[in-house]
C-alpha positions in Angstrom: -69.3 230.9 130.3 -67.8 234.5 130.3 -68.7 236.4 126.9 -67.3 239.6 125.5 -68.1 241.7 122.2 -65.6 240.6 119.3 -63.4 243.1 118.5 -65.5 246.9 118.3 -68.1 244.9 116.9 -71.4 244.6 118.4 -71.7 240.3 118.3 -71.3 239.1 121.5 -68.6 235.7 121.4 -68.0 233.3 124.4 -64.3 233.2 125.4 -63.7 230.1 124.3 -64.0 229.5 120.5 -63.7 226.2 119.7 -61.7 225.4 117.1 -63.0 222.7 114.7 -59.9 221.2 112.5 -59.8 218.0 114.3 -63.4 217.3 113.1 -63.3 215.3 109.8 -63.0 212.2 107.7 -59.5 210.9 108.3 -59.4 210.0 105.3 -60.1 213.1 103.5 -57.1 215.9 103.6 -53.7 215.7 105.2 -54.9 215.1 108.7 -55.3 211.8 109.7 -55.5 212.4 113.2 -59.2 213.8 112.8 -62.3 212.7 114.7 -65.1 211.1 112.3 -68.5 212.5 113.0 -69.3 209.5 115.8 -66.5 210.9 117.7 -67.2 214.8 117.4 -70.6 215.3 118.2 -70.2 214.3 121.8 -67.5 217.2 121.6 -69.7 219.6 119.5 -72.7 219.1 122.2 -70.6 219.5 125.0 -69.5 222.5 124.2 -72.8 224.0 123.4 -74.4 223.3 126.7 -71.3 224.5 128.0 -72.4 227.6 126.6 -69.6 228.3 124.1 -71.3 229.8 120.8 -68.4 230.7 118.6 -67.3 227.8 116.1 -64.2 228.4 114.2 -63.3 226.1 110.6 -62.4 226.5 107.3 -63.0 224.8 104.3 -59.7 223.4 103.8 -60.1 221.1 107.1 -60.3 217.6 105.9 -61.4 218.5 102.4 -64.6 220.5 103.8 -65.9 217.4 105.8 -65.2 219.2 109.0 -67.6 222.1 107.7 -70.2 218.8 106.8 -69.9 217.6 110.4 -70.0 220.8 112.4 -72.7 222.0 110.1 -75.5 219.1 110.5 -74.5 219.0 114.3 -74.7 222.8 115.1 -78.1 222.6 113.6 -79.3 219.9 115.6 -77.6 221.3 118.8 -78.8 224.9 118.7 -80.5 227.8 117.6 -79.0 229.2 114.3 -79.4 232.9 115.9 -77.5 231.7 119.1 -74.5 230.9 117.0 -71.1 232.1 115.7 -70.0 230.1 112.9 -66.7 231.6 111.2 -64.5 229.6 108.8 -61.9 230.5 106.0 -61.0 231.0 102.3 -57.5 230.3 100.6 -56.5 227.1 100.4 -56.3 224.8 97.7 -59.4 223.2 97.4 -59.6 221.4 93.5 -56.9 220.8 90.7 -56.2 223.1 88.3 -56.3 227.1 87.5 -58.6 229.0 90.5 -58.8 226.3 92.9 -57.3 228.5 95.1 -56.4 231.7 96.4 -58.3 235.1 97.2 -59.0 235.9 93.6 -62.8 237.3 93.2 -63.3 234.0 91.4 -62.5 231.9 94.3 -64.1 233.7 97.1 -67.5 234.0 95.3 -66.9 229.8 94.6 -65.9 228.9 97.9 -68.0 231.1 100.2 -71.0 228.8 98.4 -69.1 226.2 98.8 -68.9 226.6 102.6 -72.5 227.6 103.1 -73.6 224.7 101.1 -71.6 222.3 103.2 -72.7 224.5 106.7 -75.7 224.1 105.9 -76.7 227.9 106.6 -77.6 230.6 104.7 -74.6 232.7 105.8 -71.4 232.9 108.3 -71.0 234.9 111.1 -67.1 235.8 110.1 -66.0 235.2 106.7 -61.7 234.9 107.2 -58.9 234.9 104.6 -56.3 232.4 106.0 -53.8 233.5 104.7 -52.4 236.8 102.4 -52.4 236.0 99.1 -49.2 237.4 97.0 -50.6 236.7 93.6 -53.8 238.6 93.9 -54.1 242.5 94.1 -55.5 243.2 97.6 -58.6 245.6 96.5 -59.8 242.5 94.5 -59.7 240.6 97.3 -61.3 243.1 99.5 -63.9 244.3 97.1 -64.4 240.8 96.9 -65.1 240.2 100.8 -67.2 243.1 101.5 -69.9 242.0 98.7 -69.9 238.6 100.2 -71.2 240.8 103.2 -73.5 243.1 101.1 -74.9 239.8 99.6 -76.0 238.8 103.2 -73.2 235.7 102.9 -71.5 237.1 105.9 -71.8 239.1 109.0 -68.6 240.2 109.4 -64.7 239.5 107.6 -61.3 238.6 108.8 -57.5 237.7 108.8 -55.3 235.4 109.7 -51.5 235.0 110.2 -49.7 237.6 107.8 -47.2 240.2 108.7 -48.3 243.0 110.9 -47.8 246.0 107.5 -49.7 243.4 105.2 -52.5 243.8 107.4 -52.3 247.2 108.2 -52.1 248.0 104.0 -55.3 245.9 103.9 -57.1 247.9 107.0 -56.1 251.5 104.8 -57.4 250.1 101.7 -60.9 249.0 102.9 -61.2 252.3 104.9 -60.1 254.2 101.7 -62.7 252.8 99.3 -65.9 252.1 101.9 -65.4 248.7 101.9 -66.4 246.4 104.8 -63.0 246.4 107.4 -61.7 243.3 109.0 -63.3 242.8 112.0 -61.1 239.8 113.6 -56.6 238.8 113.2 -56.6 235.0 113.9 -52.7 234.9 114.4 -50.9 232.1 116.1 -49.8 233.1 119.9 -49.0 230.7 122.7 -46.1 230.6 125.5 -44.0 229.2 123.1 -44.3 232.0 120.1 -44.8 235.1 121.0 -43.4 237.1 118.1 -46.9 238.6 117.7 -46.3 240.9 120.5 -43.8 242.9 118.9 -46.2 244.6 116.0 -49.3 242.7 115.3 -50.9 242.7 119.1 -50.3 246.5 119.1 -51.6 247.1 116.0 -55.0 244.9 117.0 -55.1 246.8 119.9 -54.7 250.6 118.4 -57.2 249.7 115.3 -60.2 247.8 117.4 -59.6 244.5 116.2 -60.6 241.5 117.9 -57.7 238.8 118.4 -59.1 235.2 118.4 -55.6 233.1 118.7 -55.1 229.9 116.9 -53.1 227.2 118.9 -52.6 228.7 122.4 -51.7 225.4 123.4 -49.4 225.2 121.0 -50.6 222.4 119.5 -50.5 220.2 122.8 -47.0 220.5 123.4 -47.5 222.9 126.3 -49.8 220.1 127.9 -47.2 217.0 128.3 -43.5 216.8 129.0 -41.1 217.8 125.6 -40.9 214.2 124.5 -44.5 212.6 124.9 -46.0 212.2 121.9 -49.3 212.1 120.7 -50.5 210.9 116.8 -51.1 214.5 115.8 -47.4 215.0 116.9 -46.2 212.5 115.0 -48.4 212.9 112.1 -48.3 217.0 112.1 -46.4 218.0 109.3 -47.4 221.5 109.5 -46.5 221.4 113.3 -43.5 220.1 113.3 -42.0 223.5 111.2 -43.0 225.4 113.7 -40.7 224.0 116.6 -37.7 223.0 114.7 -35.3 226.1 116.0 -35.9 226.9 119.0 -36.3 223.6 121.0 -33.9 224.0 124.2 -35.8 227.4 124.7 -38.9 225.8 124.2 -38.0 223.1 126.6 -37.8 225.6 129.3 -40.9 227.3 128.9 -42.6 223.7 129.3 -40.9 223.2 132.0 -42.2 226.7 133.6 -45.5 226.1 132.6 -45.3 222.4 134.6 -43.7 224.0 137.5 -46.9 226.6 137.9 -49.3 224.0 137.3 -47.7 222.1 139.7 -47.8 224.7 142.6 -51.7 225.3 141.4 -52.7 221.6 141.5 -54.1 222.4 138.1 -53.3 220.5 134.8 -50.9 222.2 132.1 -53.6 223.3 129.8 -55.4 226.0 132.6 -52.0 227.7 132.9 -51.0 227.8 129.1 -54.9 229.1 128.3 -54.8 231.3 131.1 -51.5 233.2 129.3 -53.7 234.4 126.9 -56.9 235.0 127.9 -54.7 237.2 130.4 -53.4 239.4 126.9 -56.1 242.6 127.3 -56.2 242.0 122.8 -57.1 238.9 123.0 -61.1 238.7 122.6 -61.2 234.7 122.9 -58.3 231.8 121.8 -59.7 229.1 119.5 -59.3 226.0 121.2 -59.3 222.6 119.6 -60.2 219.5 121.9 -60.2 215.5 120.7 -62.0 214.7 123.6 -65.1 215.6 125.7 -62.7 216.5 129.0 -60.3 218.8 127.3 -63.0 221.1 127.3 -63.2 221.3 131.4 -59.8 222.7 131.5 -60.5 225.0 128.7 -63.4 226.1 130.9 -61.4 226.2 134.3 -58.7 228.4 132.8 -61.3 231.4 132.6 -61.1 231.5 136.6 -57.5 231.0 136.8 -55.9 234.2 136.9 -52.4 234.1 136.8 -50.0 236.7 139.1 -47.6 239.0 137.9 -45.1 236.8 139.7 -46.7 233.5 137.2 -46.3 235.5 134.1 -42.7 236.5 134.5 -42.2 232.7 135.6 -43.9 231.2 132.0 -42.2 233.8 129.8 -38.7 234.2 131.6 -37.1 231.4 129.7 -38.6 232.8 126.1 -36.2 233.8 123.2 -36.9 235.5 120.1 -38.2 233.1 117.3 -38.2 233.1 113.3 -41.0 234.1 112.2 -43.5 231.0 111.6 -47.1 229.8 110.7 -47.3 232.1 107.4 -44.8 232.9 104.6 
């Protein structure tokens, strides 16, 4: 396993996070493809003595079962020290006034939530996951940085939101002495790449460490356009992000099957190895449902890809409507 420091900070990450949304009750949520804690230990163990250290949920995932599951087996698989444990804050999470949202109210609720659930005194990286229009941003980030004055956190984050919202946020933490955001978990894969215009250069110029969510795109770069899997048919949420653009996305499948072909390597190494290969990217959370989707994720970190590849997998790209955030 190859590790690198996240972002300017000093915590050292492997370049692999796994991401942890399909670990849940299937039953609790809106996603009914989820493993049940039988099914993702094997997964969690896997990855630890593959030497991955970085864990990425939030409590939204199956109504804060996944952050039940991952908790009690993270503790049994390893060292709290050796571990990176981030999740996320936003989300509706209860009925009713403040079950939601980035109001000082909710964060001080749900980051007590989450530990409880974790079963650890505090996170590693503490993320909104999403901007919140409602809610003046120095609450929320006066908020955040005494969750990490409180010892609740090591560090804070972002995720998907437009490239100004974020840089407003960055001015107004540096303004007041607040703790800065340390990570932007945006969504970048072959088939959207609309985070290269503004937020990847931004990342880049401020010192932030990128940690990608879906660079598979949520499996569809690993299987011919109309193969289907549950979580394709069951995806909601997925299924608005591929609704426009689906002759250009055909394309850049194709590519990606047509490199992986020449390389004798599956799909996934070649769509992973995209964006390891992006010099902002610190390490792409990958989700797996089973034990051997983790080898590929692996393998890709030895596959380098050729200028010549590159130009191949994004040739057929067009520009896309923004998605993944409103």
């Amino acid at each position: 396993m190859e590790y690198t420091k996240l972002g300017t900070t000093g915590m050292d990450v492997s370049r692999l996070c796994l991401g942890c949304m399909t670990f849940g009750t299937p039953d609790r949520g809106s996603h009914a493809w989820t493993l049940d804690e039988y099914a993702s230990r094997p997964i969690l163990r896997k990855a630890i003595e593959a030497g991955i250290n970085f864990f990425d949920t939030a409590n939204v995932y199956s109504d804060g079962t996944s952050e039940e599951i991952v908790g009690r087996a993270l503790k049994e698989f390893a060292s709290r020290d050796e571990l990176v444990i981030a999740t996320k804050v936003y989300n509706r999470m209860r009925p009713g006034p403040n079950g939601d949202g980035l109001s000082r109210k909710a964060i001080m609720t749900e980051i007590d939530a989450s530990l409880t659930r974790l079963g650890t005194d505090y996170v590693d990286l503490y993320q909104i996951h999403r901007f919140d229009h409602d809610v003046p941003i120095e609450e929320t980030l006066e908020a955040l940085h005494d969750v990490v004055k409180a010892g609740k956190a090591r560090y804070i984050g972002a995720s998907s939101m437009y490239a100004w919202q974020f840089a407003t946020m960055l001015h107004v933490s540096e303004a007041n002495g607040w703790t800065r955001f340390a990570t932007m978990q945006n969504y970048l894969n072959l088939l959207y790449r609309e985070e290269e215009r503004e937020m990847l250069p931004l990342c880049a110029a401020e010192g932030i460490g990128v940690i990608p969510w879906s660079p598979l795109a949520r499996g569809r770069l690993t299987r011919d356009w109309d193969d289907t899997t549950e979580r394709s048919q069951t995806d909601e949420f997925g299924r608005t992000l591929y609704a426009h653009t689906m002759e250009a996305d055909r394309r850049v499948i194709e590519a990606v099957a047509v490199v992986a072909g020449e390389r004798g390597v599956p799909r996934a190494q070649v769509a992973l190895a995209w964006v390891l290969a992006k010099p902002e990217v610190s390490a792409p959370i990958v989700g797996t449902s089973k034990p051997a989707h983790l080898d590929d994720a692996i393998a890709a970190l030895e596959l380098g890809l050729s200028e010549q590849e590159i130009a191949r997998l994004e040739g057929a790209y067009i520009p896309h409507g923004v998605v993944g955030f409103s």
